[in-house]
C-alpha positions in Angstrom: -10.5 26.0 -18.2 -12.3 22.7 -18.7 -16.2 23.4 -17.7 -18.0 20.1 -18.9 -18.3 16.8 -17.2 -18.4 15.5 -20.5 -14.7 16.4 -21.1 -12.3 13.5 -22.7 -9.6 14.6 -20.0 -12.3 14.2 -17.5 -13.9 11.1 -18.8 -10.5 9.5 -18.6 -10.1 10.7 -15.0 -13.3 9.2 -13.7 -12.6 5.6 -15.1 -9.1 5.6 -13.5 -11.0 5.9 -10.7 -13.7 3.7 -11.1 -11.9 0.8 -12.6 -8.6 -1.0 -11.6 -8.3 -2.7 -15.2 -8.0 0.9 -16.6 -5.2 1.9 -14.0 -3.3 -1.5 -14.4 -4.1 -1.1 -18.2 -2.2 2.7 -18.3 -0.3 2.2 -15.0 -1.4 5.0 -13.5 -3.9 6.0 -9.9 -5.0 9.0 -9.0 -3.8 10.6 -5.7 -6.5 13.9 -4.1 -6.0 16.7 -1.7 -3.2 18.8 -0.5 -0.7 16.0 1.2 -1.0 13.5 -1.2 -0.3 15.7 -4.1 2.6 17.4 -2.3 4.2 14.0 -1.0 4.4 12.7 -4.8 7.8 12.9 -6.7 7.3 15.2 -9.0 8.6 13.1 -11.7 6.0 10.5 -10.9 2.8 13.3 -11.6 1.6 13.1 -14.9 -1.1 15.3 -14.9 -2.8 17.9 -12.1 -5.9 19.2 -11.8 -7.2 21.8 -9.9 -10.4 23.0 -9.2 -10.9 27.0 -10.5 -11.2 28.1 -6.5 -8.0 26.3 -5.2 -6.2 27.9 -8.3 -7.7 31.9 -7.4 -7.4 31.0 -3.7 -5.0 27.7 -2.4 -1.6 29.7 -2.7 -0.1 26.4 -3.7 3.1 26.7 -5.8 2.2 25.1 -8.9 5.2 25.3 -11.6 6.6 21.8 -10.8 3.9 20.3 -12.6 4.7 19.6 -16.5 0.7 20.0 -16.8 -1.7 21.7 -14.9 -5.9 21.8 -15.8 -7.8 24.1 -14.2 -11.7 22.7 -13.7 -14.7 24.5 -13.2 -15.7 23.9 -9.1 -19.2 21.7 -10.3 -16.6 19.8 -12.7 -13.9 18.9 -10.1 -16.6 17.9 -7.1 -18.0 15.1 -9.8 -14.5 13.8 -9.9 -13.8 13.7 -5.7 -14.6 10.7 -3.4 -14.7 13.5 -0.4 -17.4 15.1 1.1 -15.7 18.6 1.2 -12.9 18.3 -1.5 -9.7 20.4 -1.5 -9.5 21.4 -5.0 -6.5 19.1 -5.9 -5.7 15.8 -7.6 -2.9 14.3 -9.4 -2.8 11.4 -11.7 0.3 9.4 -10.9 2.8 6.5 -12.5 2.5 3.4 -10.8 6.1 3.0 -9.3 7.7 -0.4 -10.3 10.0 -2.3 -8.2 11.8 -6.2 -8.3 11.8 -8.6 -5.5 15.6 -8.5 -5.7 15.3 -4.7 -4.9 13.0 -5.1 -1.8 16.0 -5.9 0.1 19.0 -3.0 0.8 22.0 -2.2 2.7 24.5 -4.8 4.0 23.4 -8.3 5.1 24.9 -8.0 8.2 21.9 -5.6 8.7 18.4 -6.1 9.8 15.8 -6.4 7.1 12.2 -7.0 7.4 9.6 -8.2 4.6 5.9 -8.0 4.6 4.2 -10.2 2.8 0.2 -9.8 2.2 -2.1 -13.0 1.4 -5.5 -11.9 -0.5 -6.0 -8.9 1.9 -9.4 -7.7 1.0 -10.2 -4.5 2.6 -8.5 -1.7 0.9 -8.6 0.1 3.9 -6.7 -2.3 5.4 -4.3 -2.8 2.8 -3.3 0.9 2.9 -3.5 1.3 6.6 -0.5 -1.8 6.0 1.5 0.1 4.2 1.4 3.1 6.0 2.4 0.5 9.5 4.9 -1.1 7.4 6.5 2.3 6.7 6.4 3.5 10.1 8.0 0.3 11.7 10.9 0.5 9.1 9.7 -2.6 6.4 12.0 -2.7 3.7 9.3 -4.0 1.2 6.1 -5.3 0.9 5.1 -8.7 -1.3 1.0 -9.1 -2.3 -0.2 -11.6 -3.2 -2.2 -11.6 -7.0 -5.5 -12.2 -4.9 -5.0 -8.6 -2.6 -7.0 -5.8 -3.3 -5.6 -3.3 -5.8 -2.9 -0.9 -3.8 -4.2 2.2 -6.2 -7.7 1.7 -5.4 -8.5 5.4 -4.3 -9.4 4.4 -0.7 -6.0 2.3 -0.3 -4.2 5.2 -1.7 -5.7 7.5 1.3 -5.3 4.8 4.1 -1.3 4.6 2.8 -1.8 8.5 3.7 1.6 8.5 1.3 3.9 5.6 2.5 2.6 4.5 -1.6 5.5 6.6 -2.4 8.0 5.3 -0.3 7.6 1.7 0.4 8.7 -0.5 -2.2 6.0 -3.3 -3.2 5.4 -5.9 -5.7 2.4 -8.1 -6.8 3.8 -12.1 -6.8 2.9 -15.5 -6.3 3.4 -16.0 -2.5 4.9 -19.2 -2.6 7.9 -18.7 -5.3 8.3 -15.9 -3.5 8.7 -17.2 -0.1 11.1 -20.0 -1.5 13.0 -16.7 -3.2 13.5 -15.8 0.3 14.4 -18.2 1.9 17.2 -19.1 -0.7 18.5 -15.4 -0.1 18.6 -16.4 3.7 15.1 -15.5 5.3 13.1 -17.1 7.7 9.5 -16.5 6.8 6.8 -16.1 9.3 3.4 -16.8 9.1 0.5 -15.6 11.5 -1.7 -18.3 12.1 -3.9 -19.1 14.9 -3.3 -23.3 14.9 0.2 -24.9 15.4 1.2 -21.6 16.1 4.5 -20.1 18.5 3.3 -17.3 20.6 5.7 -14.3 18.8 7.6 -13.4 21.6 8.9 -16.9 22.0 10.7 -16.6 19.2 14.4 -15.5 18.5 14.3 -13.7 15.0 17.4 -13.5 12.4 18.5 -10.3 11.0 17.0 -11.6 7.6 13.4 -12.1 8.8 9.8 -12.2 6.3 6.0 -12.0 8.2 3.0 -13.3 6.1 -0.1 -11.5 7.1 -3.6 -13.5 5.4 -6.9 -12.6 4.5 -8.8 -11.1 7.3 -11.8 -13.5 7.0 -9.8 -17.1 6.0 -6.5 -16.1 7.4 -3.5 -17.3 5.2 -4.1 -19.8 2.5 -3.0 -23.7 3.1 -0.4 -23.6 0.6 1.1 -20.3 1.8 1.2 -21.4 4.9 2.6 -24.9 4.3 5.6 -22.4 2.8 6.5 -20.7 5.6 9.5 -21.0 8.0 7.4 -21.5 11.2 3.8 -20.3 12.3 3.5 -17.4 15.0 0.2 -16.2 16.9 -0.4 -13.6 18.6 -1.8 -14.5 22.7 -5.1 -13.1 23.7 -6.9 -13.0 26.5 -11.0 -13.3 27.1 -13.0 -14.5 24.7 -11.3 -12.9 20.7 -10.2 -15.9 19.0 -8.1 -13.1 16.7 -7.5 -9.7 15.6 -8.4 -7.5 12.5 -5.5 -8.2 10.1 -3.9 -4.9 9.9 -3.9 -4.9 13.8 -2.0 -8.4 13.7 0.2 -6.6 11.6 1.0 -3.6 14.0 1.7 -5.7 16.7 4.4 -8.2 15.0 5.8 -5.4 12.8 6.7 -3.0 16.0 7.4 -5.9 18.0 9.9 -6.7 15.5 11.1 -3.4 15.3 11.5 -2.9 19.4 14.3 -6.4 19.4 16.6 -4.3 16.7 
């Protein structure tokens, strides 16, 4: 049982929380509480650590896991970003994924991108993922200027689509060009020069460009794209919080299938 804070296994914990050069140095994140845990492939968990309640009292099955550490309660709370922890975190590969593999099944068949300009918020980034997930995205492009995806918060927004929506971190615009040699027509949601999105008859092959939530897409991103969409509001909001622009064109998108 590991009862010091000052533990090398701990130590290493703590900065693969603290810092995003030291996950994308290792390629690893850290993933806390019972759903997140459970919903990783097992293959994926490197390492699991309990606290020494959860592993007297949680009843959790814990033989899949190649290696288990048991911490003293005091130990594990210094290592949880919640208020009442659970007594369970995994560290975790980072999956890796190609743009060519963003794209499955026959191209007679619908196929949706999402791709992610310098979105800030973590928060928003995961809540993203988990909309992408739920309106059937087949992959998700970032752009180098997003927040990092296995930034703790992110990874409990995703509340687990991390494991099952492929992603990569590109350049938007060779990307977009990458598409739209493979036969996509790339959306981007803009406010000027815009189509309102139901105006708008969308190919099987179809790619939305979300941007920042403060400056909206960037120029050259959106010089890139196929055609600019908005989304029509009424009163006096000139727009939406990004990952509610998202939702909308996402599920809309999902409802014309």
């Amino acid at each position: 049982m590991i009862t010091s804070k000052s533990n090398q296994k701990v130590k290493r914990v703590r900065r693969l929380l603290d810092s995003s050069k030291e996950r994308k140095e290792r390629k690893l994140f850290v993933v806390e509480g019972k759903r997140l845990v459970k919903e990783a492939p097992a293959e994926w968990v490197e390492e699991l650590y309990v606290s020494e309640s959860f592993y007297t009292f949680g009843k959790t099955d814990l033989s899949p896991y190649k290696t288990v550490e048991v911490l003293k309660d005091d130990v594990f709370k210094s290592l949880s970003d919640t208020v009442h922890p659970q007594g369970i975190l995994a560290v975790v590969k980072q999956p890796e994924y190609l743009l060519k593999g963003l794209r499955e099944g026959d191209t007679n068949e619908t196929c949706t991108i999402l791709l992610l300009d310098d979105i800030q918020d973590p928060g928003n980034l995961g809540t993203m993922f988990r909309t992408a997930e739920a309106a059937g995205v087949s992959g998700i492009i970032m752009s180098n200027g997003c927040a990092d995806i296995f930034n703790p918060k992110a990874i409990r927004s995703t509340m687990g689509s991390i494991y099952r929506v492929p992603f990569i971190v590109d350049e938007l615009v060779p990307a977009i060009e990458n598409l739209k040699m493979d036969g996509f027509c790339v959306y981007g949601a803009a406010l000027e020069e815009a189509v309102p999105f139901r105006e708008v008859e969308y190919p099987l092959h179809r790619a939305i460009v979300i941007g920042n939530e403060g400056k909206g897409i960037s120029t050259s991103v959106l010089n890139s794209v196929s055609e600019r969409i908005k989304i029509p509001m009424k009163g006096k909001v000139e727009s939406l919080n990004a990952a509610v622009s998202c939702a909308v064109l996402l599920f809309y998108l999902e409802g014309i299938q």
